[in-house]
DRENTI-21426 format. One record per residue: z, y, x of N, C-alpha, C, O, CB in turn. Coordinates in steps of 0.1 Angstrom, whole numbers, plus 5000, padded with zeros to 4 digits. Glycine has a CB too. Example, Ala and Ser with C-alpha at 12.3 -4.5 7.8 and 13.67 -1.06 7.14 Angstrom:
BEGIN
507849435132507849555123507849675132508549675142509049555113507149785128507149895137507950005129508050115134505749945141
***
This chain:
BEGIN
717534709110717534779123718734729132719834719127717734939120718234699147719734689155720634729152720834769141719934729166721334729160722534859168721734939176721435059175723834799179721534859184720834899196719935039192720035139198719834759202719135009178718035139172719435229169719835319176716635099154719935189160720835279153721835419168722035539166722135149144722135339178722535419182721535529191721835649194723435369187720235469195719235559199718835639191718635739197718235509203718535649175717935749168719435829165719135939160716935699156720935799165721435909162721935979175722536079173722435879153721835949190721436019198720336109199720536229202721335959205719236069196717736169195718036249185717536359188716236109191718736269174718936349162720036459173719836579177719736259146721036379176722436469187721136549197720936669196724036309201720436479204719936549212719536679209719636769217719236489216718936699196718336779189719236909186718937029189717936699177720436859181721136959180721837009193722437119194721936929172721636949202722436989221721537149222721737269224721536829241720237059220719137179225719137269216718237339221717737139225719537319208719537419199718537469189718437579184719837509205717537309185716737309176717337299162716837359152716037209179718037259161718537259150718337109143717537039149718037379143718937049130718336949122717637009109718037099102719336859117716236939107716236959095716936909082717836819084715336939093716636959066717436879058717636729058718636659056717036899049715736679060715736529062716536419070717036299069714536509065716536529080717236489092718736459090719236369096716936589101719236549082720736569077721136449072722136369076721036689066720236429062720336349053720336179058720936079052719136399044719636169068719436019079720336029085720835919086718235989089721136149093722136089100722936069093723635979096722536139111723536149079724536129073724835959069726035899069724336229061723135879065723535789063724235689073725135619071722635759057723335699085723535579098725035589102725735499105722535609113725535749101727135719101727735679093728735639098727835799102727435669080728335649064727935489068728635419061727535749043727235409075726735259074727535189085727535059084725035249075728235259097728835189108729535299111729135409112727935119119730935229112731835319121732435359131733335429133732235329119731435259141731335259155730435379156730635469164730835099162729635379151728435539154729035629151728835729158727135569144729835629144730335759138731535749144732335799135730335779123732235719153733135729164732535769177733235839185733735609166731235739181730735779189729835909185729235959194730335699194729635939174728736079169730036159177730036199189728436129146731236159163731836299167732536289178732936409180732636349158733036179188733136219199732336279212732636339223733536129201731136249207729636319216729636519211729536619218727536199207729636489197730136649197731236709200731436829205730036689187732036639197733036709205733436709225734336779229734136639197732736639232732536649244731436749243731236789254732436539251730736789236729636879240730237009237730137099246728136849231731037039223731737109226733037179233733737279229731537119220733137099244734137079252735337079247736237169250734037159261735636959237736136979229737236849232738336829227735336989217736636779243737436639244737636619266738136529272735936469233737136749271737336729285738636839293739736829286735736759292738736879298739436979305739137099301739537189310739236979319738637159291738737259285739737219272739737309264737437309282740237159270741337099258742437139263743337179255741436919255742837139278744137159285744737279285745937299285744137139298743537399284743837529290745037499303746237509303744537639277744137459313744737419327745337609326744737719324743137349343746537579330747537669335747837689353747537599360748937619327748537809358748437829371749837719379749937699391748637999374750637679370751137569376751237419369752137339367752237619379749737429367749537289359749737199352749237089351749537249360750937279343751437259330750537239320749537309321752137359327750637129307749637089298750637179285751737169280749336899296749437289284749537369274749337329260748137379258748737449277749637289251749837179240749437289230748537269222751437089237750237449231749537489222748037539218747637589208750137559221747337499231745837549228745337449229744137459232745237659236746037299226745037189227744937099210744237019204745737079242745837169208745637149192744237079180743337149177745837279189744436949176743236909172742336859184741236809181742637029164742636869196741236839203741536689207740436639211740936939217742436619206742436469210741636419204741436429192743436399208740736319214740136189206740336159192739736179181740736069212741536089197742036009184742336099170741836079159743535939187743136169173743036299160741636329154741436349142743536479167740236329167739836369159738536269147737836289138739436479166738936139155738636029150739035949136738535879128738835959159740336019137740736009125740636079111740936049100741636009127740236169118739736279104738336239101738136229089739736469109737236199110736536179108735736069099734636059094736536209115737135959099736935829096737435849083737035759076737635729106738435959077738636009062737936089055738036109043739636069062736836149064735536249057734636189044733936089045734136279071734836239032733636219023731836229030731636299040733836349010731036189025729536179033729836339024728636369027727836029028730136399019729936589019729936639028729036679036730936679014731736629029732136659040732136659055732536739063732736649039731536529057730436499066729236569068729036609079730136389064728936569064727836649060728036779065727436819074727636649046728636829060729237009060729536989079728937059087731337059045730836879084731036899095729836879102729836949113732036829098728636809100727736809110727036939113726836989124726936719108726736989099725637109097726837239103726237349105725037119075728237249106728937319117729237279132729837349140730137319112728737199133728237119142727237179151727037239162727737019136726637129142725137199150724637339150723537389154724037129143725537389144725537569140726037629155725337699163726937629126727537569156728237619165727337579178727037659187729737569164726937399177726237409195725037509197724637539208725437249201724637549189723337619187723537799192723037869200722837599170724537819182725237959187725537989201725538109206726537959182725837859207727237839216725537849227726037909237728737639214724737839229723337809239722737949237722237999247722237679233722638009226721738059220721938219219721038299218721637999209723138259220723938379221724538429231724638549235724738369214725038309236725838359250724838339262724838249270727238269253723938479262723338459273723438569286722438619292722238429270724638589287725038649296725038599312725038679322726138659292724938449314724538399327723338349326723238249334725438299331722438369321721238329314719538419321718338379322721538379298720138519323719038649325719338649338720438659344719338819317717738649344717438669356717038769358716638839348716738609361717238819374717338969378715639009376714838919376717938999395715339139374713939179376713439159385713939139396713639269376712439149383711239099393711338939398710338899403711139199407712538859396712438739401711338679392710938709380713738669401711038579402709638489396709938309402709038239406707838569404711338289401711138199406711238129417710638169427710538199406712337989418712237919434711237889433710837869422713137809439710037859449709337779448709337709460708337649462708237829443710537699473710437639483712237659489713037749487709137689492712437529498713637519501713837589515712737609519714037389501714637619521714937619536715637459542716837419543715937749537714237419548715337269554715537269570715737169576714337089551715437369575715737399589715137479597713937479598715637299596716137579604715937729614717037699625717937619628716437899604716237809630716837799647716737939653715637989656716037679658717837979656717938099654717538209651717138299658718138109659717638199637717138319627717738479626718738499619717138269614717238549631717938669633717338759624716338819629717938719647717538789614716738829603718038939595719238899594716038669594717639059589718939099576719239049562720139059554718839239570717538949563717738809551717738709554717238609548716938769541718538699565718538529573719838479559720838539553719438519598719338349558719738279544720538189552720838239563718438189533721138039549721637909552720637809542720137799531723437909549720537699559719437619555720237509541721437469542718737529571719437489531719437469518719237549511719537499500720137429514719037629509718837759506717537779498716537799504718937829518717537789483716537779476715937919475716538009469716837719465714137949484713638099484712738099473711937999470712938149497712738269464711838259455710738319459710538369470712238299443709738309448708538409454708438539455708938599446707438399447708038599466707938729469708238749489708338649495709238799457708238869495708138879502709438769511710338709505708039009501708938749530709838639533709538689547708438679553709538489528710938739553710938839566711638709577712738659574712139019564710738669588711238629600711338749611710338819610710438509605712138789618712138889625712838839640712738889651712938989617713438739636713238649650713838499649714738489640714138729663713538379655713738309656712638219649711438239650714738329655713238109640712438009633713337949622714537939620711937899644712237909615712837889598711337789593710037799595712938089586712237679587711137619582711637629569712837649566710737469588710237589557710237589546709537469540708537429546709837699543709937399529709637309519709237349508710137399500710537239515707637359503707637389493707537319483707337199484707037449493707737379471708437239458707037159456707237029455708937329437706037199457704837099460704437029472703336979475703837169458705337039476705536919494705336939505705936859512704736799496704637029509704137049519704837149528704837259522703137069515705337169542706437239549705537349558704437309563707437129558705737439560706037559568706937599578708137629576706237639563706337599593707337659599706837789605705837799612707837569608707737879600707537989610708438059621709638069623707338069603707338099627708038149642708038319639707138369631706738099660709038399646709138509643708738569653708738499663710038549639708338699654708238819642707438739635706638669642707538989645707338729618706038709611706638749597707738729591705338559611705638819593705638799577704738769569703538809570705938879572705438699559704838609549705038679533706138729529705538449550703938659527704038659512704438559500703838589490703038689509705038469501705438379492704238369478703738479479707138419489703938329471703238339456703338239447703238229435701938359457703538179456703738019447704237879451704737849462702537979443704137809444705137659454703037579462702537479467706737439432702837669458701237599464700137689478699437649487700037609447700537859472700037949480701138029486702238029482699138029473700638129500701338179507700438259511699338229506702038109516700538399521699838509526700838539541701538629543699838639513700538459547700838529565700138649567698938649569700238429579700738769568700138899573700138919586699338999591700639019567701338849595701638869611702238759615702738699606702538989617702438699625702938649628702338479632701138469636703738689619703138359631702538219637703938139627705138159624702638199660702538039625702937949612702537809617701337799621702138009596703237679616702537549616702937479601704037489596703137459630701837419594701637389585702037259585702237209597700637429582702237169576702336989579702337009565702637109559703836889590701736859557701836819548701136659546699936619544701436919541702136599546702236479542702236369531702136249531702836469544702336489522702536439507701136329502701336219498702636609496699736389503698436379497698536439484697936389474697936219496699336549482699036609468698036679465696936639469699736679465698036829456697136949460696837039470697737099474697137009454695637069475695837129483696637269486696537339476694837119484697137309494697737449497696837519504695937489511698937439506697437669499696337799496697437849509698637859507696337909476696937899524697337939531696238089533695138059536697637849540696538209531695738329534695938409545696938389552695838419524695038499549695738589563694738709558693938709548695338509585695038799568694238959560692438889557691838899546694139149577692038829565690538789568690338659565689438619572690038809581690938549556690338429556691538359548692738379547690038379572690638279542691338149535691738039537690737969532690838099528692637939541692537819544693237659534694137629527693237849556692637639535692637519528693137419532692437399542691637479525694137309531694237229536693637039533693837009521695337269537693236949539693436819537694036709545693436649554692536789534695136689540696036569544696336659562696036579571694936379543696836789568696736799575697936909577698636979569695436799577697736889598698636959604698337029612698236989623699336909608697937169609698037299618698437419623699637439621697537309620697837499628698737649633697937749629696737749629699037679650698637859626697737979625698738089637699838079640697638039607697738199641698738269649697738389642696538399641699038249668698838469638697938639632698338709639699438709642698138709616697338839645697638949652697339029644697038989632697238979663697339219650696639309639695139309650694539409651697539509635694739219656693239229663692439089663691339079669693539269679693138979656692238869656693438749646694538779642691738819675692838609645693838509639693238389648692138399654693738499621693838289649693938189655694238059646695338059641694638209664693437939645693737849641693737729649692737719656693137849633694737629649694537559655694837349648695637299641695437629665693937319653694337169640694837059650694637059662692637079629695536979641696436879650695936769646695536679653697936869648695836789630695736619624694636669611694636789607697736519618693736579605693436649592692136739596691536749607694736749586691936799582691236909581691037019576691537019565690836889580690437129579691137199573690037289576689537309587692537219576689537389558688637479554689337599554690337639549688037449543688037659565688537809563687237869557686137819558689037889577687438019548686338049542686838229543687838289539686037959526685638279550686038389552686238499546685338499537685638409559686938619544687638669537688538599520687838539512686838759537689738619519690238579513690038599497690338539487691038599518689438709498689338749486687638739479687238769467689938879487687138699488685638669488684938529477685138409481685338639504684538539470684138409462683038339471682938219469683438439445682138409481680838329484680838359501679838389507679238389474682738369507682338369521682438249529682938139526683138449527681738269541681138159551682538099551683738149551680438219568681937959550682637819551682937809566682037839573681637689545684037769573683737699585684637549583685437539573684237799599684537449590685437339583685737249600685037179606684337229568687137309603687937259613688137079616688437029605689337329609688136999624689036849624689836879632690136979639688436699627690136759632691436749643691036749654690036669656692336619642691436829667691436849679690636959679690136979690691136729688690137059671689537149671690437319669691437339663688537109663689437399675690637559674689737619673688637579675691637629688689837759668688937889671689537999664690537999656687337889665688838119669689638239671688938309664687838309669689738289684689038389652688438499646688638659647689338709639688638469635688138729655688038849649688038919640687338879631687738869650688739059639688539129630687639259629687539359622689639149627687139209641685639339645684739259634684739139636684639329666684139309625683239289615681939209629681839229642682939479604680839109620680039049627680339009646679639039655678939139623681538949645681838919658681738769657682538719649683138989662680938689664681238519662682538459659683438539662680938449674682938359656684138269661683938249675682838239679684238119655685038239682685638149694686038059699687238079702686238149697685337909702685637809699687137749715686937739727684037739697687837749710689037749720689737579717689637499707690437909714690337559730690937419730692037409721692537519718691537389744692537309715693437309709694737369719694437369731693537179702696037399716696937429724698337409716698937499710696537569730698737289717700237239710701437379713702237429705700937069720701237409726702537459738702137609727703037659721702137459763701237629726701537779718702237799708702537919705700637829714702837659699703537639687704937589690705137509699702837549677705637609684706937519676706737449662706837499651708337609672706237329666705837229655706937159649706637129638705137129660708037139654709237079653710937149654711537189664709036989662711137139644713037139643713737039642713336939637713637189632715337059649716436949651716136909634715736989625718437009657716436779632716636739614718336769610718936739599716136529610718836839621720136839617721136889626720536899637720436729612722636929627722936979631723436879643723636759640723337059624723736909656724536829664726236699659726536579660724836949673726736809652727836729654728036809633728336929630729236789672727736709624727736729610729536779605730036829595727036569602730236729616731736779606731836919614732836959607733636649608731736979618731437169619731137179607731537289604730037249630730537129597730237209582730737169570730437209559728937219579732137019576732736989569733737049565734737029571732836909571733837129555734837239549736537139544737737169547733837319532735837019534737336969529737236799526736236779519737737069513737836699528737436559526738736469519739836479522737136489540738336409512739636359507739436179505738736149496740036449490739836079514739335939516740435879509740435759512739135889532741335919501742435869495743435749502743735639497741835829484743635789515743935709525745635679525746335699535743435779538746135639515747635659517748735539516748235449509748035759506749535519519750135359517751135389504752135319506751035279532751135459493751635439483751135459471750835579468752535489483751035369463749835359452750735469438750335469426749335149447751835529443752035619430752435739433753035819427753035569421751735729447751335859456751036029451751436139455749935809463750035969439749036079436750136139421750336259418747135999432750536049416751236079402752336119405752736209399751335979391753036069414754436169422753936239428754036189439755536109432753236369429752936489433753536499453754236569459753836599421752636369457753236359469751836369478751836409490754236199472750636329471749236309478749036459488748636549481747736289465749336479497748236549505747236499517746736569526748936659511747136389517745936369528744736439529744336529521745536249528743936399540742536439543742936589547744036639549741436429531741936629547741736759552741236899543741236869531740736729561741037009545740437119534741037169522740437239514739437069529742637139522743237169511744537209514745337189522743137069502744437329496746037389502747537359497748537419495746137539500746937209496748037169485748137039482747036989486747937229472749036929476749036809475747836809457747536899450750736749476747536679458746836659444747936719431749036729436746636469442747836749419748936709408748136719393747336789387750436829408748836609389748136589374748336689364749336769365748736479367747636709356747536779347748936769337748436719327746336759343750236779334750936759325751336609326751236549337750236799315751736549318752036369313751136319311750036369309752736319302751536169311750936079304750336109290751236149283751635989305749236099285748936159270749536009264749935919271747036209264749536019250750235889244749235819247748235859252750735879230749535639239749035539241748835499257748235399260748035559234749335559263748535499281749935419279751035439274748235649302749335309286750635229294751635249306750735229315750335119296752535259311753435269318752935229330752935319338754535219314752535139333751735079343750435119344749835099355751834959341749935159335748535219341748935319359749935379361747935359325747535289372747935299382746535379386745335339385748335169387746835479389745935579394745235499405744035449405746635709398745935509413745735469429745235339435745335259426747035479434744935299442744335169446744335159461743335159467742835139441745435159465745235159479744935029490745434919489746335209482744035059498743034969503742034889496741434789499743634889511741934959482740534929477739534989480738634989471740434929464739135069493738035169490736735139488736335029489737935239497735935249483735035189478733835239488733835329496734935209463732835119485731835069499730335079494729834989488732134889504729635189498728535229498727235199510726935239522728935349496726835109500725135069512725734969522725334979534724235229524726634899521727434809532727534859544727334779554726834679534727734989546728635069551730135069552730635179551728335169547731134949553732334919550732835049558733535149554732934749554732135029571733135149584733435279582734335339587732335179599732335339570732135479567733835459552734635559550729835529560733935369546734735419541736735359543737135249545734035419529737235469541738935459546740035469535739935549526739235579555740835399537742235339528741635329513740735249513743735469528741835379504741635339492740535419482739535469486742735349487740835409469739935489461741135529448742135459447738235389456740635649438741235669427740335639417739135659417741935789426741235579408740835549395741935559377743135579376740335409400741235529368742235569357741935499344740735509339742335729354742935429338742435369323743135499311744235509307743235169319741935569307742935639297742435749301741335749306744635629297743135889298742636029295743936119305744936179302742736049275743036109318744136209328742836309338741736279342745536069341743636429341743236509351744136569358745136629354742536589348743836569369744836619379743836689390742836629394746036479386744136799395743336869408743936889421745036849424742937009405743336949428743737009442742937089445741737069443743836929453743537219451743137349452742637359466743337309475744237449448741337419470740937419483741237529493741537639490739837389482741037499502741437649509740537689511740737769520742237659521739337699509738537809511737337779495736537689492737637809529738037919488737337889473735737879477735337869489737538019460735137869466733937829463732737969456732637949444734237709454732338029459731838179452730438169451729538119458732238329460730438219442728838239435728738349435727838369427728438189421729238479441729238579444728138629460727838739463730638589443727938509468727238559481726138489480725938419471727838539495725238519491723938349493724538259501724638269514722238369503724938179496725438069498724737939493723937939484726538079493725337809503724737669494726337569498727037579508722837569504726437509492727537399492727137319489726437329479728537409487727437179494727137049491728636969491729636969498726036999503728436879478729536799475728936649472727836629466730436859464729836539476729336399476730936329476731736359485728136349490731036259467731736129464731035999460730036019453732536159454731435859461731135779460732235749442733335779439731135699474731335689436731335629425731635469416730535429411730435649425732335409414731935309403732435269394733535239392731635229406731035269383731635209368731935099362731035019361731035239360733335069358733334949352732834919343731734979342734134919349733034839332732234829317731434909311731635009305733034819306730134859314728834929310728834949291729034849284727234809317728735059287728135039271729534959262729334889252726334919272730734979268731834929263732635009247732634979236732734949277732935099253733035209243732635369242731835389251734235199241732835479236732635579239732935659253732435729261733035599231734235609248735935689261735435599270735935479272738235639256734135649277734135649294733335689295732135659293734035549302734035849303733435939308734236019323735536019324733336029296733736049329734236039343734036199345733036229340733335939353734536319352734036459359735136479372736236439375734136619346733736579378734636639388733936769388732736799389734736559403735136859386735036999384735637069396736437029404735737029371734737199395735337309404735637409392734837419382734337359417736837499394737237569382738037649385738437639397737637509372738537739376739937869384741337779371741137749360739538139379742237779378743637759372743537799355743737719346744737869380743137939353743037989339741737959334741737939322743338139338740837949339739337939335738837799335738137749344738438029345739237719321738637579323737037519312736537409310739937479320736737709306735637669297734437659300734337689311735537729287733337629296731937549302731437699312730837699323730437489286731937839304731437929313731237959324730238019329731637989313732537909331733637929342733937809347735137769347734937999337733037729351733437619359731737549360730837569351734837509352731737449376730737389379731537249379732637219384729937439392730737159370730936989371729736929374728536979373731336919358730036829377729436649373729736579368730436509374729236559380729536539355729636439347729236339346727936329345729636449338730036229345729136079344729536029332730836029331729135959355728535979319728735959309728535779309727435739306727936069301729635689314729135559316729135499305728235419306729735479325729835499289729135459280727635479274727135389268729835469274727135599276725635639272725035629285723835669283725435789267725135599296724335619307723835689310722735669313723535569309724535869310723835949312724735999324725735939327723536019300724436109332724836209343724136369340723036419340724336139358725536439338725436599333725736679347726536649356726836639318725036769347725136839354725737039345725037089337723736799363726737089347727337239344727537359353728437359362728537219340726937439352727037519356726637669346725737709340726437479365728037709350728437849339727737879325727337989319728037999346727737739322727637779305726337689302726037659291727337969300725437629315723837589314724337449320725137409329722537689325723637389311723437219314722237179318721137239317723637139301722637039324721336939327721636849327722736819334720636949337720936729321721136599321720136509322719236529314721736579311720136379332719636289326719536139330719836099341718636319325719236089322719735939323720135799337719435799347718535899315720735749337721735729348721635599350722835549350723135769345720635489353720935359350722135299363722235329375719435269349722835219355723735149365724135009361723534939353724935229367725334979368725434789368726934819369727534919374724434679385727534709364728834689365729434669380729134579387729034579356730334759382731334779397730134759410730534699421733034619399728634789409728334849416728834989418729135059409727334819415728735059437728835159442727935249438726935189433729035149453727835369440726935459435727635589443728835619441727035479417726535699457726335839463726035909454724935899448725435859473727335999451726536119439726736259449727736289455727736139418725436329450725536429461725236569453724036589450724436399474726136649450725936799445725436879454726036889465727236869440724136979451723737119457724437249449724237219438722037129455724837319450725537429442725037529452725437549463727437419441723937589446723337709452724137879447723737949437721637699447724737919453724638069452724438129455724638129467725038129452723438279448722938389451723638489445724038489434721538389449723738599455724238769454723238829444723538889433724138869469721938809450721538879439720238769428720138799416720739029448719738709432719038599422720338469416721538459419717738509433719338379406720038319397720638189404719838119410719038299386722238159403722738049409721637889400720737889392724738059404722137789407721437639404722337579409722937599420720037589410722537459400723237329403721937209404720837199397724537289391722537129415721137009417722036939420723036969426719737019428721736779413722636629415721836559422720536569420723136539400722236489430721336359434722236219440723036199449720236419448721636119429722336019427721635919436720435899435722335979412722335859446721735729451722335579449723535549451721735749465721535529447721535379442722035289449722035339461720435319440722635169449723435089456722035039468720935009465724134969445722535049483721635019493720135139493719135109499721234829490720135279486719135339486719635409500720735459502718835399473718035409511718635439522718535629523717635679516717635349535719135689527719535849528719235889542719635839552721235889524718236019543717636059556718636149558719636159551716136129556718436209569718936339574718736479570719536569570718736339585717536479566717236569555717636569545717836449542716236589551717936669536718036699524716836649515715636669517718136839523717236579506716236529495715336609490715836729490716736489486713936619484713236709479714036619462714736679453711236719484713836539461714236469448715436479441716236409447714236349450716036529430716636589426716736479412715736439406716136729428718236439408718036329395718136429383717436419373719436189393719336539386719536669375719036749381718736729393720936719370718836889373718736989379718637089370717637119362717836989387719937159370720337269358719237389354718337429362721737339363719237439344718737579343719537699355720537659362719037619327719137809355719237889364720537969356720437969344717837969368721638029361722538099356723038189362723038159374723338039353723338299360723838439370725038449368725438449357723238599367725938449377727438449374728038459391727638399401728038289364729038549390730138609401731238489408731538489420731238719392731838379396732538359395732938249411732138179416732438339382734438249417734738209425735938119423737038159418734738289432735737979427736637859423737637789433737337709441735637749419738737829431739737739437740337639435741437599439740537769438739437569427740537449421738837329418737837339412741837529399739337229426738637059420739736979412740836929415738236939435739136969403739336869394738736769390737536779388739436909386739536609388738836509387739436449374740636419373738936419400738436439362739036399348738736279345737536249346738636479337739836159340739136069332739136019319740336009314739335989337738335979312738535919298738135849296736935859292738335959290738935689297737935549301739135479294740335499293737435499321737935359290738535269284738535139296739335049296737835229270737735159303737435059312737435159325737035279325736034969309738335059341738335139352737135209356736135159353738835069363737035349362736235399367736535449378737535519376735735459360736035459390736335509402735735549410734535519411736735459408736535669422736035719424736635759439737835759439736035789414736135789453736235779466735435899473734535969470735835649469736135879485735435969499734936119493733736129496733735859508735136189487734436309484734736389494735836409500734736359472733336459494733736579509733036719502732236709493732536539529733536799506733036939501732437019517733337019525734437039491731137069520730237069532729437239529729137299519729036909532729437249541728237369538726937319543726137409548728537529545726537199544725237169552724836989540725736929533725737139577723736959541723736819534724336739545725336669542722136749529724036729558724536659568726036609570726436509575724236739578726636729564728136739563728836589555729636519560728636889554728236579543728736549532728236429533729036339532728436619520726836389536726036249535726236189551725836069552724036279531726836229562726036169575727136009579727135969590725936319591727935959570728435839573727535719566727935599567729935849569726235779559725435649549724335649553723635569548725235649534723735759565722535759570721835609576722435519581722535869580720835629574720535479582720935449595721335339600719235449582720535579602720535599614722235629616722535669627719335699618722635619612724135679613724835599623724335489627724835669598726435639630727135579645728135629639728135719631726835629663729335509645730435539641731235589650732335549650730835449637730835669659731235789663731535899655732635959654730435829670730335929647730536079639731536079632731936179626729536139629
***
């Protein structure tokens, strides 16, 4: 067997235990061997468990309120300590540590499900908010803004919607809508333009009296309490009357065609001109001027490369305080190891102009944060968007390279109580955390290529928070919209909690770096210096 096998099947066994399946005996018994046979695997086993049980990141520190490295609660959690024990284990004792192992991750998923339980009656996101204009509503949301199924009040203005099956909605207010699914919807009042571009399944649009169907098409409905109106742009599109009817009259719309239905029982259709001017078909794709929703930016712009480790860094903007490391140097780093890189920055999509002065990076095992001035809460409906640029050195080198950037409170650094991004560049993977719920998945990349890693951090008051990652590729071009495409995308978690503190952790054997991060309340904010269409004005 490779290497190459050997380390994929004692990943798929690890995987096994992440998820809280558990191993079987047989199972026990195979990995016990593939570790007892190489001890490169088994440097990377128990370092994988022990990062899973946050056993080897910024929960090891118990980050303190003046950022002192608390030694007594970090006890046993080093790397190397714990590499060393492991490398003295009998295949028993091995044994025994795995089968605690996999007890505890299992427990640790399986028990604590306090951010876990969704509120009653939720059923579900099934569509985004990607742009409104002046929505005057008592549930007017912020566009990103993930809506679930169930009732969806415009009361004035306009709001368009993405549903997770592709196809967009815009509505004009007064109207209300029934939400049901990422496929069906129920307009009871109101004026709706439909578009879908995708060529997927069709969408189930309803009104009190009629069904509509869509293919490959773009049009309008306008509902009164005395008639409905359809109108087609592009496409086609079946209507079949009453909605609830299995065998009602078909009528079947094209493009440039309209008509008007009554709700006087046996009253004909109305065959009417199409009429654009009666709709709002279209919204801005974005806001005028994207830094209004730039909250905090940090371009590592400074002319002294020992800037950040002498507690001197405050540049950029959004923050209430200079950078400061977590404690010392841990042992083994060298003296010269150099955080800082000034006028190296790093250069996304040959966009040189979008990025400024330098980038940070680290060989070895350091975290240091900066506190923002306007925390971060999962307490309101809220959306926040975060994006830094990326890159990894030595692909598949050793274990010790792993990269995060956390939001977290001073005292609170365990998986509960904090939202990350992790990039795992020896396994090629990218984790996504949020209050206790993970997501992960696989990450391909290239040596000291650049890499856009863009965070959604959804919060809801009263439905379940979500974290969503989206990774773009060296030269992958980025719209002005918000992506429907998502690389992670966590389970759902319910939690209060509100974060003052970013943290950026490294544990690398080989440089890894990291640039331009902005923290935004809009995608526009965070992404609009890599747009294609992008001026170096903004």
């Amino acid at each position: 067997m490779s290497p190459e096998s050997r380390y994929v099947e004692v990943d798929e066994l690890l995987a096994l235990m992440l998820d809280g399946k558990g191993l079987s005996a047989s199972q026990v018994v195979r990995l016990e061997t593939l570790l007892s046979e190489d001890s490169e695997l088994l440097d990377q086993f128990v370092y994988s468990v022990a990062l899973a049980n946050d056993l080897q990141d910024v929960a090891a520190y118990a980050v303190s309120a003046d950022g002192a490295l608390d030694r007594d609660q970090q006890a046993n959690r080093s790397t190397s300590s714990i590499l060393s024990r492991a490398r003295g284990l009998s295949l028993a004792a091995l044994a025994a540590s795995i089968l605690i192992a996999a007890f505890s991750l299992t427990r640790h998923r399986v028990d604590d499900t306090e951010n876990l339980q969704p509120p009653p009656g939720f059923e579900g996101f099934v569509a985004t908010i990607i742009a409104q204009d002046h929505w005057n509503a008592t549930s007017a949301l912020p566009v990103g803004y993930r809506v679930p199924a169930g009732e969806f009040v415009v009361d004035e203005g306009i709001v368009e919607l993405q549903f997770d099956s592709g196809p967009c909605l815009l509505v004009e207010g007064p109207a209300q809508i029934d939400i049901r699914s990422a496929s069906e919807a129920h307009l009871s009042l109101g004026k709706v333009v439909f578009r879908d571009e995708t060529d997927g399944l069709p969408f189930r649009l309803t009104t009190p009296q009629s069904q509509f169907i869509d293919h490959g098409t773009e049009y309008a409905l306008a509902v009164t309490e005395e008639n409905e109106e359809v109108h087609v742009f592009s496409g086609t599109v079946e209507r079949t009357e009453g909605a609830a009817k299995v065998n009602g009259s078909v009528d079947l719309l094209k493009d440039g065609e309209a008509k008007r239905y009554s709700r006087i029982k046996q009253t004909p259709a109305e065959v009417l001109h199409v009429d654009p001017t009666m709709f709002v078909r279209e919204l801005p794709t974005h806001d005028d001027d994207p830094l209004q929703k730039l909250l905090a930016i940090e371009s590592f712009n400074y002319d002294d490369d020992n800037i950040v480790i002498d507690v001197q860094a405050n540049g950029g903007t959004g923050w209430s305080s200079t950078w400061w490391p977590n404690g010392e140097k841990l042992p083994g780093h060298n003296e010269d190891d150099v955080a800082l890189r000034i006028g190296e920055s790093l250069v996304f999509g040959g966009r040189d102009e979008s990025s400024h002065g330098g980038s940070l990076g680290y060989v070895g095992e350091w975290l240091v944060h900066r506190p923002l001035n306007e925390n971060l809460s999962l307490a309101r409906n809220d959306v926040r968007y975060v994006s830094f640029l990326f890159r990894p050195g030595e692909l598949w080198s050793r274990p010790e390279n792993t990269v995060k950037l956390i939001f977290q409170n001073p005292d609170q650094g365990v998986l509960e109580h904090r939202i990350a991004v992790g990039i795992d560049v020896a396994r090629g993977h990218i984790r996504g955390e949020l209050c206790g719920v993970l997501g992960q998945s696989p990450l391909p990349m290239a040596n000291n290529s650049t890499y856009l890693i863009v965070m959604k951090i959804l919060a809801a008051k009263e439905n379940p928070d979500q974290l969503m990652i989206r990774v773009f590729q060296p030269h992958e071009p980025i719209g002005e919209r918000e992506t429907s495409s998502w690389t992670v995308t966590t389970p759902m978690s319910d939690s209060d909690d509100s974060f003052s503190l970013m943290s950026l952790y490294f544990n690398s054997t080989e440089e890894q770096r990291i640039d331009e991060i902005r923290v935004g309340s809009s995608w526009a904010s965070v992404t609009y210096p890599w747009w294609a269409t992008a001026t170096s004005e903004l």
